[in-house]
C-alpha positions in Angstrom: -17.1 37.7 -0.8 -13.8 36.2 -1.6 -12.7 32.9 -0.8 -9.9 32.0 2.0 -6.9 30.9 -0.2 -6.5 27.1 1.7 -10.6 26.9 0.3 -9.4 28.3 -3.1 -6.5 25.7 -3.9 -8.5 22.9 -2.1 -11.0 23.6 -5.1 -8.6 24.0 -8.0 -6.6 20.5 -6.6 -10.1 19.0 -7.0 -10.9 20.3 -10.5 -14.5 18.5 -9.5 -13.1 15.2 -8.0 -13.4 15.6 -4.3 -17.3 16.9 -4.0 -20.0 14.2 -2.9 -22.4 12.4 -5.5 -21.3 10.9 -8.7 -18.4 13.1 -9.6 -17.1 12.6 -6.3 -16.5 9.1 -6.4 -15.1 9.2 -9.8 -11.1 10.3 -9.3 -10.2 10.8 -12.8 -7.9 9.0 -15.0 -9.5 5.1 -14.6 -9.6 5.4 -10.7 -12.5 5.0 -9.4 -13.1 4.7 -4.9 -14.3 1.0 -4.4 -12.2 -0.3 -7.7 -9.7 -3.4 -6.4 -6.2 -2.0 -8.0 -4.0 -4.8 -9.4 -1.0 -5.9 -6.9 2.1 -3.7 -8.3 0.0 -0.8 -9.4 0.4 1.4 -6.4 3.2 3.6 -5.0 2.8 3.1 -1.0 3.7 6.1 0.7 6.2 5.6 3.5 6.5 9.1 4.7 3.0 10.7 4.2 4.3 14.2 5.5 6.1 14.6 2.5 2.6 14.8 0.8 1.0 17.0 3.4 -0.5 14.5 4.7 -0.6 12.6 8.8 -1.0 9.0 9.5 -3.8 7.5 7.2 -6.4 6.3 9.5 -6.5 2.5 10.8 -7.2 -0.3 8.1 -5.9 2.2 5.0 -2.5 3.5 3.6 -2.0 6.2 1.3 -0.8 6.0 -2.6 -0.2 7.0 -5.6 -2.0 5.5 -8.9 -1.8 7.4 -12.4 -0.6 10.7 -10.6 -3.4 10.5 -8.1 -2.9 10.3 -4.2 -5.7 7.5 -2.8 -6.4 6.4 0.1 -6.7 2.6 -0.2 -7.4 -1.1 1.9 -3.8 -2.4 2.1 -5.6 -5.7 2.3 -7.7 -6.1 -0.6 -6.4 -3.2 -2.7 -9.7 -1.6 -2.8 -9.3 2.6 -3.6 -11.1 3.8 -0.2 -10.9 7.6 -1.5 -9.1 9.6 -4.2 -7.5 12.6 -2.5 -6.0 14.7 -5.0 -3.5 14.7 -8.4 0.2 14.5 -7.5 3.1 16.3 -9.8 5.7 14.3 -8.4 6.1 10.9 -6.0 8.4 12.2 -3.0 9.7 9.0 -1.2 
């Protein structure tokens, strides 16, 4: 049976990042969800839609680390999740 094609790019975004377990909390390229990031190191996103993305959820923002798109504690700088690679930053 094939796959709905929103479920078939969802998995080749992933490439094996965005599953649960070890691999899942592992975002690739020295990012890793629960790692503090240094102050300066990431690209706040100000208009999430460009990204495909809605309002991140209360206590987080969204960014952008080594080409990746996190979700991350805007207080401590602590990567929350790692969503996806990005080609390009948008705003």
């Amino acid at each position: 049976m094939a796959q709905p094609i929103g479920r078939m790019a969802f998995a080749q975004d992933c490439a094996g990042n965005c599953g649960g377990g070890q691999q899942g909390q592992q975002g690739g390229k020295g990012i890793s969800v629960g790692e503090a990031l240094p102050p300066g190191k990431i690209h706040v996103i100000t208009r999430p839609g460009l990204y495909g993305m809605g309002e991140p959820p209360r206590g987080s923002r969204y960014g952008i680390v080594n080409g990746r798109l996190i979700r991350f504690d805007p207080g401590t700088s602590r990567v929350l999740s790692v969503i996806r690679q990005v080609d390009r930053i948008l705003d």
